[in-house]
N, C-alpha and C positions, 0 to 999 in steps of 0.2 A: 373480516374473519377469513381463514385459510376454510378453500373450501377440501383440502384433503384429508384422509384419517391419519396422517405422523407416517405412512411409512416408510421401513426404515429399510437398506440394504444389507447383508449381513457383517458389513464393516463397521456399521452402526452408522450408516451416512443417511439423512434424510434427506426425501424423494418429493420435493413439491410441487403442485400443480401447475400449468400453464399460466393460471388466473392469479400467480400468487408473485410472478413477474412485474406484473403491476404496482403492486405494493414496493417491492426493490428497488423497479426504476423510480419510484420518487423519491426516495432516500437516496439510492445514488444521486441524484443530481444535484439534491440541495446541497448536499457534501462536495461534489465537483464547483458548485458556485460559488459556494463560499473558500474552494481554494483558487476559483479564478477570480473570486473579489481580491483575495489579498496579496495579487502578485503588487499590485501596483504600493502596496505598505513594505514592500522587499528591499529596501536599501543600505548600503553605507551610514550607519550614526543610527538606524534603526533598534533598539528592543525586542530581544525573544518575547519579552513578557508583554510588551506593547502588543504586538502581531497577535498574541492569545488573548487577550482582554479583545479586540474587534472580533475576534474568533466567536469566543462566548458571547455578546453582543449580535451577533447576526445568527446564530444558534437558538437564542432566545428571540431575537425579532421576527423568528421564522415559526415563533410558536414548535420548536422541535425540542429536545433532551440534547445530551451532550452524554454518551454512552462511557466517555470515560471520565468524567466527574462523579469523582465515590466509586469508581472500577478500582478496586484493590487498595483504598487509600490514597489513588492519585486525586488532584484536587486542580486541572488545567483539562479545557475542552479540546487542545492538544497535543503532538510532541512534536517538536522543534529540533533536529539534530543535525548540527553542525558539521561540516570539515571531516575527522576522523570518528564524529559520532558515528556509530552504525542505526539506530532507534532507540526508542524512546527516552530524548533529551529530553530537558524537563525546560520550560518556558521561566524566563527570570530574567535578573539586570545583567543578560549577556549583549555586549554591544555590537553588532555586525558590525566587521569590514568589509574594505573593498575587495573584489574576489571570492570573499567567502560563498560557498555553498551548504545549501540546508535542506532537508528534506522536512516536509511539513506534512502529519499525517490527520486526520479528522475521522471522528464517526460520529455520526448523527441516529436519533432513532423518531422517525416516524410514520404514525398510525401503529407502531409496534414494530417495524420495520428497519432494519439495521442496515444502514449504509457508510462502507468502509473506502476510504481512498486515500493516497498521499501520493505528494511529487514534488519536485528539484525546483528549485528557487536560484538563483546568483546574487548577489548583494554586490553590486555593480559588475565590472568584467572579470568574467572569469581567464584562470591560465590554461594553454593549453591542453594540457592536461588533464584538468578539471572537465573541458569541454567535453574531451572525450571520453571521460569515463561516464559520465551524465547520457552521453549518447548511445556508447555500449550498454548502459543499464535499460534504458528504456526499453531500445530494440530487443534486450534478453526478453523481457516481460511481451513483447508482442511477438517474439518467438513462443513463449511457450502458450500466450493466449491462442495462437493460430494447432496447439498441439491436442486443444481442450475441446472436444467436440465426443458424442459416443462410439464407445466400440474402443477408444484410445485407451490407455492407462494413466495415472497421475505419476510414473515413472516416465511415459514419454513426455508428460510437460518437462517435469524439473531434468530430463535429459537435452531436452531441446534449449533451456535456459542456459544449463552450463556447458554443454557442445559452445555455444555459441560464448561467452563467456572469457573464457579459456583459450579459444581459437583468436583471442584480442588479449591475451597472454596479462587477464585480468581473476579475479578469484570467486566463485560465490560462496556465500557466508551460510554455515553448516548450522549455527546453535539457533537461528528462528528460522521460522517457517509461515506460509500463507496456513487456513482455517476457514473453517464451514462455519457459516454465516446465515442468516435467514431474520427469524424470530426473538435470537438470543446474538450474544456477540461472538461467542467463538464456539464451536461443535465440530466434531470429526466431519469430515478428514483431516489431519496435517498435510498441508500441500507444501511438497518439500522442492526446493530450487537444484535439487541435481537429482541426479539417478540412473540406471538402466533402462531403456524402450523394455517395454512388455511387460513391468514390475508394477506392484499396487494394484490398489482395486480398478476395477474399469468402469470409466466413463460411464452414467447414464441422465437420459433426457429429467431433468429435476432439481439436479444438483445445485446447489449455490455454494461460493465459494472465494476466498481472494487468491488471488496471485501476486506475489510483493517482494520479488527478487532486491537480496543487498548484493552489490557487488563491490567488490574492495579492488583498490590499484595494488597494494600490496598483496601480503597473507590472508586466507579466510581468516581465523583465529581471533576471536573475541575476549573482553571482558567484561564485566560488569562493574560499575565503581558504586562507592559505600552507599550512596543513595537508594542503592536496590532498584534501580530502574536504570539508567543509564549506561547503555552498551558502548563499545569503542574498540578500535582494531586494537589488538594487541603492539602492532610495531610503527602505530600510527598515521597508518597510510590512508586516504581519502576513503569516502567510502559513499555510494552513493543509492537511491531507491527509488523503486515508482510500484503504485500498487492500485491495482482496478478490481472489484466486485464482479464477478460473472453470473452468469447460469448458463446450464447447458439446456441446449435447443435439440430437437429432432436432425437437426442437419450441422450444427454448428456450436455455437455458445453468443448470449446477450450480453454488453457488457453496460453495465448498469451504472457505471463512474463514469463515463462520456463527459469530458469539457463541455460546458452549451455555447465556451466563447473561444474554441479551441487552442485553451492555452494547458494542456497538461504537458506540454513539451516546453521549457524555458526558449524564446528566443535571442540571438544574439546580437549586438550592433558590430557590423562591418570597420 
């Protein structure tokens, strides 16, 4: 049980306890495990839909839900987005190749507890390219995660996201955004990946929340195709994500998606 009364800030951001950290960190992790179980299903000749069947399998063997099976009509524990996907590809007879990159995103829910994370895959060696925009993305997200502590604004994350972004002459993607998290799976705030310092509500010790910067080699500019889930750059340039669960601390912020086998960073062979 949450030991606090709901409340809320006048953003409408809820404020939760110290003791409700607890509960998060185990849902982050099991969601962090189960995407450091599946780097090693990451290859050349591989299956989107294969990768999601062991997904749901260790989702269920964990005695956990799968927060996006029956989320809106989707029906995969969860998204798979490829190359110029931006999010939420959808899991099928897509065949990986060599090079390709993917972003794989998970949320899990237990003891009532929602744990959200996703990160970069390669399906053998990546190009150039690729490499670096995978590495510009991450670093975005642990810029902005070093922005998220109280007293800051969620203006100075998503400013520090795309300062940094930009400055490697890269784009961040304007149509989603990171979301308050806790008990349910999405609640205010929208935590947006650009912005102005000193803009938004400000920071306070309680918050839960993700941060899940897309960053495109090309144009921000999105689409969606007919499947009503499936986003993609508009001029099809790579595009790539990394997304951790936080809470804000008295001095800082927890991050509750921790690798336990630190693979949220793909490595690469020499």
């Amino acid at each position: 049980m949450e030991t606090n009364k709901a409340r809320l800030t006048k953003d409408g951001i809820r404020i939760y306890d110290p003791a409700d950290h607890v509960g998060m960190a185990k849902a982050g992790a099991l969601a962090a495990k189960i995407l450091d179980d599946i780097a090693a299903h990451v290859f050349p000749g591989q299956t989107t839909g294969e990768i999601d069947r062991l997904i749901t399998q260790w989702v269920e063997e964990a005695e956990a839900t799968s927060a996006t099976i029956g989320y809106k009509g989707y029906q995969h524990a969860s998204c798979i987005s490829v190359n110029h996907v931006v999010c939420h590809g959808i899991p099928g007879d897509k065949v990986l190749k060599d090079g390709d990159i993917l972003n794989i995103d998970v949320t899990v829910i237990v003891d009532g507890w929602f744990g959200d994370t996703s990160r970069m895959y390669v399906a053998g060696k990546p190009s150039r390219k690729a490499e670096r925009l995978i590495q510009v993305t991450h670093d975005a997200l642990m810029k902005g995660i070093e922005a998220a502590k109280p007293g800051n604004t969620f203006g100075d994350i998503g400013h520090a996201i795309q300062l940094y972004a930009e400055s490697h002459r890269m784009s961040v993607v304007r149509d989603f955004c990171g979301h308050g998290l806790g008990r349910v799976f999405h609640a205010p705030p929208n935590v947006l990946h650009y912005g102005r310092p000193g803009t938004g509500a400000r920071l306070e010790e309680g918050m839960f929340f993700t941060i899940e910067p897309m960053i495109n080699l090309g144009r921000p500019e999105t689409k969606v195709l007919a499947d009503d889930w499936t986003a993609v750059t508009r001029d099809k340039s790579l595009s790539a994500q990394f997304e951790h669960s936080i809470g804000i601390t008295a001095d800082g912020c927890e991050i509750f998606t921790i690798s336990p086998a630190g693979k949220f960073h793909p490595t690469y062979e020499s």
